[in-house]
C-alpha positions as CSV (number, residue, x, y, z in Angstrom):
1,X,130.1,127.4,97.2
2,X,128.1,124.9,95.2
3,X,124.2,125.6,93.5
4,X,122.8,123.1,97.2
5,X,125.1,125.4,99.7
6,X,123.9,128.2,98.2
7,X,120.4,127.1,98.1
8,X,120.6,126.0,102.2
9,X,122.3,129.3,103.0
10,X,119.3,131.1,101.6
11,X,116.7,128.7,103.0
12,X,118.6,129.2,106.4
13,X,115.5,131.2,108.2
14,X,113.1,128.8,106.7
15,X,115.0,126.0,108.3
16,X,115.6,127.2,111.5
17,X,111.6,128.4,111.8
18,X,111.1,124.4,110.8
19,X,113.3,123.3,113.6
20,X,111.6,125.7,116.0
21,X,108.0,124.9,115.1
22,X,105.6,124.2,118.3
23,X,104.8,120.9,116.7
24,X,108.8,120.1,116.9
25,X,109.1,121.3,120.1
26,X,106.3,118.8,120.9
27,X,107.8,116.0,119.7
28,X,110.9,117.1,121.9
29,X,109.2,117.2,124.9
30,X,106.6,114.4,124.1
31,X,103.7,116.9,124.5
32,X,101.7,116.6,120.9
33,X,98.3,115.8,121.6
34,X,96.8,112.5,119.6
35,X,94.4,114.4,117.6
36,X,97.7,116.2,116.6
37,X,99.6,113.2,115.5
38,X,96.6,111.8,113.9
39,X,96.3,115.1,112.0
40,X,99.5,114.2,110.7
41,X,100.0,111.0,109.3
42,X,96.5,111.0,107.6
43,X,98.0,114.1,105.4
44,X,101.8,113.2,105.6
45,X,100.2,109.1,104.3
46,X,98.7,111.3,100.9
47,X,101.8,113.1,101.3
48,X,104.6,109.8,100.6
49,X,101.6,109.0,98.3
50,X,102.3,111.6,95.9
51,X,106.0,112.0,96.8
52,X,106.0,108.1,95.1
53,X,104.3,109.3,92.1
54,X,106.8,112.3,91.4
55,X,109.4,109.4,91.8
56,X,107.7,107.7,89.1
57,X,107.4,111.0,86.7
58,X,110.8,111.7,87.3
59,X,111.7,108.0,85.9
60,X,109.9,108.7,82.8
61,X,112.2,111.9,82.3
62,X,115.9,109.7,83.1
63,X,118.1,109.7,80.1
64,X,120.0,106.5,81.7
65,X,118.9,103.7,83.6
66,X,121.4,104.5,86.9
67,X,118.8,107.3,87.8
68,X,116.1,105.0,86.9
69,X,117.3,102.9,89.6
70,X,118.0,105.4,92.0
71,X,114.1,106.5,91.4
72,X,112.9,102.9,91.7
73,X,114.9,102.5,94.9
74,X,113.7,105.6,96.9
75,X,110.2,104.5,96.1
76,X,110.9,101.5,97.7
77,X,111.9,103.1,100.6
78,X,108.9,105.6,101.3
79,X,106.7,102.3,100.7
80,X,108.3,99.8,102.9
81,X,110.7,102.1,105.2
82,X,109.4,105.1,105.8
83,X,106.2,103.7,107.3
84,X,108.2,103.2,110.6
85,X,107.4,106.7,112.3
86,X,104.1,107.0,111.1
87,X,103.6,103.6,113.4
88,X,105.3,105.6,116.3
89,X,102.9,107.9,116.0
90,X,100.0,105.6,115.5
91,X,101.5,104.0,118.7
92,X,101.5,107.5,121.0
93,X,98.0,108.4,119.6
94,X,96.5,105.1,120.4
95,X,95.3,104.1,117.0
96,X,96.0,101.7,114.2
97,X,98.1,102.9,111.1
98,X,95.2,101.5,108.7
99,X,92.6,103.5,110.8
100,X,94.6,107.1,109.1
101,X,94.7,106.3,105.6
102,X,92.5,107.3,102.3
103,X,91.7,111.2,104.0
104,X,90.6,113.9,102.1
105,X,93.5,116.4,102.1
106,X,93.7,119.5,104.4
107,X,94.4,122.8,102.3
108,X,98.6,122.8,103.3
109,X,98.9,118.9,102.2
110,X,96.9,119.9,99.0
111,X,98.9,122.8,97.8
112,X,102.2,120.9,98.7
113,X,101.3,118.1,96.7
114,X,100.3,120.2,93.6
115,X,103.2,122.2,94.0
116,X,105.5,119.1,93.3
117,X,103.3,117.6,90.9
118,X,103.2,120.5,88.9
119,X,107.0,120.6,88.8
120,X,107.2,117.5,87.9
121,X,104.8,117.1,84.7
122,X,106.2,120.7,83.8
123,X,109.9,120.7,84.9
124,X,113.0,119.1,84.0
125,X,114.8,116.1,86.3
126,X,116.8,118.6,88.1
127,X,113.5,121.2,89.0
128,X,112.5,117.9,90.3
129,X,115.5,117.1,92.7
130,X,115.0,120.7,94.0
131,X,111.4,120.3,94.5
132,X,111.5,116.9,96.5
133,X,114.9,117.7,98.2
134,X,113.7,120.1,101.3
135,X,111.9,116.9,102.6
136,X,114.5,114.6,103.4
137,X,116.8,117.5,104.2
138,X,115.0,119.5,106.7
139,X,113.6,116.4,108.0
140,X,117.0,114.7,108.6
141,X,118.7,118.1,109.9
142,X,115.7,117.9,112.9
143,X,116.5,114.1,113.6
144,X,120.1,115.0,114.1
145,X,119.4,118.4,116.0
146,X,116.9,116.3,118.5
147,X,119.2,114.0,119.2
148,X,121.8,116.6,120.1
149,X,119.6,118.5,121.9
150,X,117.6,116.2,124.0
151,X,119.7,113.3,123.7
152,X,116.5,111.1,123.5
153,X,116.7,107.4,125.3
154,X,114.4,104.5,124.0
155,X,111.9,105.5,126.9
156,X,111.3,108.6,125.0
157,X,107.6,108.6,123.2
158,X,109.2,109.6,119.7
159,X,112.4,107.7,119.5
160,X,111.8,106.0,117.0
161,X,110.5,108.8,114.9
162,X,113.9,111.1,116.1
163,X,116.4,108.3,115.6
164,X,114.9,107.4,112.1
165,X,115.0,110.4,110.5
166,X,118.6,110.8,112.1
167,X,119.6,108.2,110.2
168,X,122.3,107.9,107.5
169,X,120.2,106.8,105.5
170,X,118.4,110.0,105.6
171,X,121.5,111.6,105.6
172,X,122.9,109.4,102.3
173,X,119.7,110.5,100.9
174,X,120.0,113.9,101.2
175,X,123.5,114.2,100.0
176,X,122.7,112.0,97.0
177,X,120.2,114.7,96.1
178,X,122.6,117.6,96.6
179,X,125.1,115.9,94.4
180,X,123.0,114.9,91.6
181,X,121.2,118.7,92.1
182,X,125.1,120.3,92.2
183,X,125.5,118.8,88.9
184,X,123.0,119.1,86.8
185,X,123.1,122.5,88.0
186,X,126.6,123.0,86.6
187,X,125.1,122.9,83.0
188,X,121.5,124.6,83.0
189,X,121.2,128.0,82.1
190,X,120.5,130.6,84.3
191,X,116.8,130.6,83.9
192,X,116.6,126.8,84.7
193,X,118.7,127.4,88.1
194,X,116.5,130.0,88.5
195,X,113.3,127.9,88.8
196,X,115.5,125.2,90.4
197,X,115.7,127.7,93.9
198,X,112.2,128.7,93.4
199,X,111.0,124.8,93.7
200,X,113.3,124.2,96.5
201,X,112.3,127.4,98.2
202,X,108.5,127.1,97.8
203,X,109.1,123.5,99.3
204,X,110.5,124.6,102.1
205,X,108.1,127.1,102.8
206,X,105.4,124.2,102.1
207,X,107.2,121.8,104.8
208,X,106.5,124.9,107.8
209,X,103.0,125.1,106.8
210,X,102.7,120.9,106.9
211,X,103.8,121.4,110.7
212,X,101.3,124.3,111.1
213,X,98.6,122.1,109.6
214,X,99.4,119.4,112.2
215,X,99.8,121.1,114.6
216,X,96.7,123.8,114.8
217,X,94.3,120.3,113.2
218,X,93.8,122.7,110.4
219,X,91.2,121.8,107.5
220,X,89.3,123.9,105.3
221,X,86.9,126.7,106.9
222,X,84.1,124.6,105.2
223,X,84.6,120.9,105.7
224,X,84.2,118.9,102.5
225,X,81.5,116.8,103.8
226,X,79.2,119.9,104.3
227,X,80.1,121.4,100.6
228,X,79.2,118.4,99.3
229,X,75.7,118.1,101.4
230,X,74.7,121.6,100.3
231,X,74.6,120.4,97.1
């Protein structure tokens, strides 16, 4: 069993609670109310954000330029492609994309963010494959699971978001970052593999509370606006 199969196999409950989220189950049925979908892509837009600028550290730990490039083209995917569902939601929730972006970040978005920047200023390239992995990987196992499950049509409010993340492209994506992950993880030491599951893990975790953000409209218990008017 290789250092990703492993790393799924222990992730399994995580991944299944992901799958089985209410806000999932929403976009299955088409029941997510707007405020919820707003919720969403103002934190998942700082989200790609920051996702871009890990791409960007990672580049600046390569030893070759073929992962350079790799880096460079996923960032040129979350800035041109990955866009597309956010508009699907935009479209559901009657509001336009631009209208969603520049938000202060709700607490989940916040500690996910730090969570993989701090791997990445501190961590080596392959504690930052495991840290960015879970993303395309739970996300692309739901596309797939959706459209098994529900089988969606193009009259269905979120097929564009289901068949998108469906995609191979999500699915190429994911593989690359198992294989490059499976080996670098042939040569680290133990304690290296060691952090390596604890980035993935924490980022799986992370990606459950994102939906639970989303879902519930959670924010902090004192708005950011009114700390700042106190003082």
């Amino acid at each position: 069993m290789s250092f990703t199969e492993k790393l799924r196999a222990k992730a399994e409950p995580i991944f299944e609670a992901n799958y089985r989220h209410p806000f999932i189950r929403g976009i299955a049925d088409g029941s997510l109310k707007p405020e919820q979908l707003i919720h969403y892509v103002k934190q998942d837009f700082e989200y790609l954000n920051a996702y871009v600028r890990v791409y960007g550290l990672a580049i600046s730990k390569c030893a070759n330029r073929e992962d350079m490039a790799m880096f460079q083209e996923k960032i040129g995917f979350v800035l041109n492609s990955e866009t597309h569902p956010h508009h699907n939601f935009c479209q559901q929730a009657g509001v336009r994309y631009e209208q969603l972006q520049g938000y202060p970040l709700a607490p989940a978005a916040h500690h996910y963010i730090r969570h993989m920047l701090t791997v990445a200023h501190e961590g080596t390239l392959g504690e930052i494959f495991c840290v960015l992995l879970p993303c395309p990987w739970i996300y692309w196992e739901i596309g797939v699971r959706l459209t098994e499950e529900i089988r969606p049509t193009e009259d269905h409010p979120y097929y564009d978001w289901i068949s998108f993340y469906a995609s191979e492209r999500i699915g190429d994506n994911t593989r690359h970052l198992c294989r490059k992950i499976d080996e670098w993880a042939e040569h680290a030491q133990e304690s290296e593999r060691s952090r390596m599951e604890e980035a993935f893990m924490l980022s799986a975790q992370m990606e459950y509370m994102f939906w639970d953000m989303a879902y519930h409209v959670q924010d902090w218990p004192i708005p950011l606006g009114a700390a700042a008017a106190v003082k």
